[in-house]
C-alpha positions in Angstrom: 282.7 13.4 -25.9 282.8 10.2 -23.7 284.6 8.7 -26.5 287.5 11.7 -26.9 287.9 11.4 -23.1 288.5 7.8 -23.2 291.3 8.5 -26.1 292.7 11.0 -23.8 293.2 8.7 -20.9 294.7 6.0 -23.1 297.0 8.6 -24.6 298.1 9.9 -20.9 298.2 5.9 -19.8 300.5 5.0 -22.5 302.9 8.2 -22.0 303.7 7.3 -18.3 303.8 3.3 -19.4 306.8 4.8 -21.7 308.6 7.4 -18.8 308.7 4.1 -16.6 309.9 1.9 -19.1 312.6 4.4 -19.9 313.0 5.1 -16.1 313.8 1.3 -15.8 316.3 1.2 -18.8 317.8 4.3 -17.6 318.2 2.3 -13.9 319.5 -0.9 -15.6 321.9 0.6 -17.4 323.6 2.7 -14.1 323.6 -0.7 -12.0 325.6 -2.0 -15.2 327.7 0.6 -15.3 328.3 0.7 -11.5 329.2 -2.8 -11.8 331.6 -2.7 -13.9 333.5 1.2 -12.5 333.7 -1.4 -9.0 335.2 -3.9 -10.9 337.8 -1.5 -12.1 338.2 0.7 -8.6 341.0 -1.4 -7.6 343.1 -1.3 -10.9 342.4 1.9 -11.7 344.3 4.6 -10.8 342.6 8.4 -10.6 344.3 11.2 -12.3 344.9 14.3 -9.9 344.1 17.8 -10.4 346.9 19.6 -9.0 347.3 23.2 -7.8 350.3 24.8 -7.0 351.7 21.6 -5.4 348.5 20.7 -4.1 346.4 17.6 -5.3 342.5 19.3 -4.9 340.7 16.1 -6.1 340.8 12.8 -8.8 339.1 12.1 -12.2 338.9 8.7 -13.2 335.9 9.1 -16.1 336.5 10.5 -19.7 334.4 13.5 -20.9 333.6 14.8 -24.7 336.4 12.9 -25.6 339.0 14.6 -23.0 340.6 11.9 -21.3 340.9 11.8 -17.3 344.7 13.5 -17.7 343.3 16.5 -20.2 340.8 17.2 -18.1 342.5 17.3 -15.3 345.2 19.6 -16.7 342.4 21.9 -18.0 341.0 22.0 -14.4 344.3 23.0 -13.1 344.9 25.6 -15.3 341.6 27.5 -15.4 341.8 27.4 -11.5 345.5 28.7 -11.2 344.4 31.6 -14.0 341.6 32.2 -11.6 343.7 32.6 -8.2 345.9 35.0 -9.8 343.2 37.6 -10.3 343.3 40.4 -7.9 339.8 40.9 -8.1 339.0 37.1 -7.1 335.9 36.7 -5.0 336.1 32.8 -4.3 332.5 32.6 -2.4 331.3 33.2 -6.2 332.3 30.2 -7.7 328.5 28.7 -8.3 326.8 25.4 -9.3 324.1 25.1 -12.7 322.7 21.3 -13.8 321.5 20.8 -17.5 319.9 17.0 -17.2 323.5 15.3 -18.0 326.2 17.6 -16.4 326.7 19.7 -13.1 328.9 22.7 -14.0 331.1 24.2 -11.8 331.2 27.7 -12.8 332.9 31.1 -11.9 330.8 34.0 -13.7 330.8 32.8 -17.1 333.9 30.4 -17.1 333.6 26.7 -16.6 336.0 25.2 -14.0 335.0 21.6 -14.4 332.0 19.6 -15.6 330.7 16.8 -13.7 329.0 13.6 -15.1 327.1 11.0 -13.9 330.0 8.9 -14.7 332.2 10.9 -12.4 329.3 10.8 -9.6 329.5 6.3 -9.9 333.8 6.8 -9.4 332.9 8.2 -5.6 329.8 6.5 -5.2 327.6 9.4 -4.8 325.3 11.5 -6.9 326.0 13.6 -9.3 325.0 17.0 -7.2 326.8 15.6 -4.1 329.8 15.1 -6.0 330.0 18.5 -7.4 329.1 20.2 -4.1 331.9 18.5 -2.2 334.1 20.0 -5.3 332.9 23.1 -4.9 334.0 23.3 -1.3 337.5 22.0 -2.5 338.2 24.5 -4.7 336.5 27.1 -3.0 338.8 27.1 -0.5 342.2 26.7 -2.7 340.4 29.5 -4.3 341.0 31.9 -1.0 344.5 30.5 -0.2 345.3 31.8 -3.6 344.2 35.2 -3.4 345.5 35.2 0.3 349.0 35.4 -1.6 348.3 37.0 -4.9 346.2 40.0 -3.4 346.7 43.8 -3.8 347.7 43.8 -0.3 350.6 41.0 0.0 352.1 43.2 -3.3 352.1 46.1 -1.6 353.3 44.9 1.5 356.4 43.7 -1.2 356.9 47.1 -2.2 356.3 48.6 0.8 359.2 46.5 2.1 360.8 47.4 -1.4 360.6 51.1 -0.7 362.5 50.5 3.3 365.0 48.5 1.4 365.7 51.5 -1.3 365.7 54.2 1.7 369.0 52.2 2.7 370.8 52.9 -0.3 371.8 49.5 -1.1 372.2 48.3 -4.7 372.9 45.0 -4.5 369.8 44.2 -2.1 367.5 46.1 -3.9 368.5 44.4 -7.1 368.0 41.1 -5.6 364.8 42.1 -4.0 363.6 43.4 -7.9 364.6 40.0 -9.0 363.0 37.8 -6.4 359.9 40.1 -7.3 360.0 39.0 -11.0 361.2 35.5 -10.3 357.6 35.8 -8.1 355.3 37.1 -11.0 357.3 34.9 -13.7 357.4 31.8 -11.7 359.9 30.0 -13.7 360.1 27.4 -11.2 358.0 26.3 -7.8 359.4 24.6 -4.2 360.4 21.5 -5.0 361.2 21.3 -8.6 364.3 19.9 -9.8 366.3 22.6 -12.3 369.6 23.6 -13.6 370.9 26.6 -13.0 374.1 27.2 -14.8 376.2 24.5 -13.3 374.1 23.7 -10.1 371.3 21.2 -10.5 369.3 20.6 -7.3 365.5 21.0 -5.6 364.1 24.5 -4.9 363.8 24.2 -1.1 363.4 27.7 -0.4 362.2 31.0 -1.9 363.0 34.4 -0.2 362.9 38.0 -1.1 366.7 37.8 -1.6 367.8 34.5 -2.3 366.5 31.0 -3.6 368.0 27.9 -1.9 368.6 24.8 -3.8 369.7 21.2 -2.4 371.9 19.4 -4.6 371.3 15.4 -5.2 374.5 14.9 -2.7 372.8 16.8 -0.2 375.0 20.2 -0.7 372.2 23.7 0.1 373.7 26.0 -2.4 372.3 29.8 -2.0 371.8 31.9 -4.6 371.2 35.6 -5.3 367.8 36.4 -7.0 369.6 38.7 -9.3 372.2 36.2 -10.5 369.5 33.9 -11.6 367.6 36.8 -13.1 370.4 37.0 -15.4 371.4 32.9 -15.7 369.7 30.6 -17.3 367.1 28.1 -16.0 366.1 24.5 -17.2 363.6 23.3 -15.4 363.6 19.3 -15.4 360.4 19.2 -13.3 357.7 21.3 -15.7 359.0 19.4 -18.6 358.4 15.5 -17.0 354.8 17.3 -15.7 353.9 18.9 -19.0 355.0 16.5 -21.7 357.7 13.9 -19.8 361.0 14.6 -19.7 363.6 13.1 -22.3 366.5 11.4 -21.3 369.5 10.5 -23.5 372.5 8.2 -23.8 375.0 7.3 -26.2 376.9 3.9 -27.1 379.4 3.2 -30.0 378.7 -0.4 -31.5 381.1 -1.8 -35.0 379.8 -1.6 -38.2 379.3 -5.7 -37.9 376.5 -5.5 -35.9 373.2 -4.5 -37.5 371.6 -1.0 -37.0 368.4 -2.1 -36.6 369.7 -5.0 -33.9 371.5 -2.0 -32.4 368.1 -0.1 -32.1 365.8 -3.3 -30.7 368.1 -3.7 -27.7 368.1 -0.1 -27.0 364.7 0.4 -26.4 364.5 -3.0 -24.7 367.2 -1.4 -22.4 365.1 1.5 -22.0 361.3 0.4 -21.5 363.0 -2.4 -18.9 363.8 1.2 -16.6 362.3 1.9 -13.7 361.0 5.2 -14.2 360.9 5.4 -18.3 357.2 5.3 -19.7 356.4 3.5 -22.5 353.9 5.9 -24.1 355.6 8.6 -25.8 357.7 5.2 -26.9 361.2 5.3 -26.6 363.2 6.1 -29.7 367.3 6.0 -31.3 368.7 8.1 -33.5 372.4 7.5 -34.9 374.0 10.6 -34.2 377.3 10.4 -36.6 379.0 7.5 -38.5 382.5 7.7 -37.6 385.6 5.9 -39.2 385.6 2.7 -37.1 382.0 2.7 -35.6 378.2 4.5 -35.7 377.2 6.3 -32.5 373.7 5.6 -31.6 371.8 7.9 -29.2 369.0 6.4 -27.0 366.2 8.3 -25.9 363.0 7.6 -23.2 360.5 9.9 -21.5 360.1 10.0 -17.9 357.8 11.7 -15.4 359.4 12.2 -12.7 362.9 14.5 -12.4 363.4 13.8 -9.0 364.5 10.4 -9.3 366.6 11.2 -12.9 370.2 10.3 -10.8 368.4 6.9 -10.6 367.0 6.4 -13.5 369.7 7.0 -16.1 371.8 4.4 -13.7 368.9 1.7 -14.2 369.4 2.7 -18.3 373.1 2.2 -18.1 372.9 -1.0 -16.2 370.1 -2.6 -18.6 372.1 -1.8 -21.7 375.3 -3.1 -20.5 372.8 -6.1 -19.4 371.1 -6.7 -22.8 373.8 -6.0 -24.8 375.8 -8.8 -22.8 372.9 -11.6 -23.0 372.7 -10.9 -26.9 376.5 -11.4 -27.3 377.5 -7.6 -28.4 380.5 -6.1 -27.2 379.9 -2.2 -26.6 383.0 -1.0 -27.7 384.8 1.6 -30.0 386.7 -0.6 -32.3 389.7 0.9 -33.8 391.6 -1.1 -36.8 395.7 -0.9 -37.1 397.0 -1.7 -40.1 400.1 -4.2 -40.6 402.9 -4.3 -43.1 406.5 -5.3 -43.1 408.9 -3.5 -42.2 411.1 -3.5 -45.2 408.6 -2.1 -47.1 408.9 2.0 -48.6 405.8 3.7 -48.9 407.0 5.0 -52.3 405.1 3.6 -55.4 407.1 0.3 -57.4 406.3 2.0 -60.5 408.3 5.2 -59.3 411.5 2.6 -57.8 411.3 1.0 -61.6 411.5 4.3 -63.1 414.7 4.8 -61.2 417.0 1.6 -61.4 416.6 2.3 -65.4 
């Protein structure tokens, strides 16, 4: 018996010897990885999770193999599905730990999960860090349903109904189409879109009209039911979504190499301020005319606001490398020569003849 109890307390000995020699790896291996997140702070920069215009927080740490920008576009779309619900109660949103991840949950939906690694980025633990979220969103949570709620809609209609009682047509119809534009949300304050001929920056968004100022500084107003029934590019959700694609096109002679052609094109494009260089740009040669090719440039870019700008810079560089590699951009045309003299009838018909 003595014997058995002896084993026992060399069995329990050697367990905890283990637990603190994987306690001390597990320790090593944060301060390394600490280390080396500092060392990156400074160049790295942290990818927002944005809300209706409104940057909650930054993820700098990759995640089941989501980067930092997929996660934080998942984030921001399972919190804006969320704040639409009319039966939102914010205060619900809860915290649950496994041993590796702090979930921020609403019933049985997963906002965001929150690592370790996440917890070194703002140098706190991993509990602390998704606390502090929690408040965050919480709170963007109740701002939400502040605007989305039963009663802010039926305030609309009950506003709808006084407008109707007027008898007038053409404000009710605008008031129905500023409700739909609402609901449909084809474009937020602040985008940059084209509407028919007018491209601009939603400034303002009322029951009856939606303002836009133009890049020259012109505040155009506009019905809600004439853009109900236009239609609407929005520059801004494409450079967010998936970047923007510009476009421009130059006609170079046959003499100079399509591929040449194409290398200085993209140079042109990746040296613009504004144009990103993953998607990569790209040329296609959109038709092959008599006297010349026409080649069509193309380059992402996130942000619309600044797209005046930036297809300025692209002009400029491609006049600018085209110049420094000797290339003349230029639709060359050829004029053929003869004397004058000469009839356009064929010798062999004018032989025919004198015989």
């Amino acid at each position: 018996m003595e014997a058995a109890r002896l084993n026992e307390a060399d069995l329990r000995m050697e367990m905890e010897q283990m637990k603190l020699a994987s306690y001390a790896a597990d320790s090593v291996k944060l301060a390394l990885q600490k280390q080396r997140i500092d060392s990156l702070r400074t160049v790295t920069p942290g990818i927002p999770v944005v809300v209706e215009k409104d940057t909650l927080f930054y993820l700098y740490a990759k995640r089941g193999g989501h980067t930092p920008q997929q996660r934080a576009k998942d984030v921001s779309n399972v919190i804006e599905a969320l704040g639409t619900r009319f039966n939102l109660r914010p205060d619900s949103v809860y915290l649950e730990s496994t041993d590796i991840v702090t979930d921020l949950m609403y019933g049985e939906k997963v906002i965001i999960s929150f690592t370790d690694q996440d917890a070194l980025w703002e140098n706190c633990t991993r509990d602390q860090l998704a606390a502090s979220k929690r408040h965050v969103v919480v709170d963007k949570l109740k701002a939400m349903q502040k605007e989305h709620s039963l009663w802010q809609l039926g305030k609309r209609i009950l506003y709808f109904g006084l407008i109707v009682s007027l008898g007038s047509s053409t404000v009710i119809g605008n008031i129905i189409a500023g409700l739909v534009i609402t609901y449909m949300r084809p474009f937020k304050l602040g985008d940059r879109i084209k509407l028919n001929d007018t491209t601009g920056n939603i400034i303002e968004k009322t029951p009856l009209v939606t303002r836009i100022r133009t890049p020259k500084n012109e505040v155009v107003t506009i019905p809600n039911s004439f853009i109900m029934s236009s239609h609407t590019v929005n520059y801004s959700q494409s450079a967010r979504e998936y970047g923007l694609i510009i476009h421009s096109e130059v006609s170079i002679g046959y003499d100079v190499p399509w591929r040449k052609t194409h290398q200085l094109l993209i140079e042109a494009a990746l040296n613009t301020p504004g144009v990103i260089d993953d998607p990569r740009p790209f040329v296609l040669e959109t038709s092959l005319q008599d006297y010349y090719p026409v080649y069509q440039v193309n380059a992402y870019i996130r942000d619309a606001n600044s797209l005046s700008q930036i297809y300025s810079d692209l002009h400029q560089n491609i006049q600018d490398v085209f110049d420094e590699a000797g290339i003349e951009i230029m639709s060359p045309h050829y004029i053929a020569t003869r004397d004058g003299s000469e009839t356009t009838i064929p010798k062999d018909d004018l032989r025919e003849k004198k015989q």
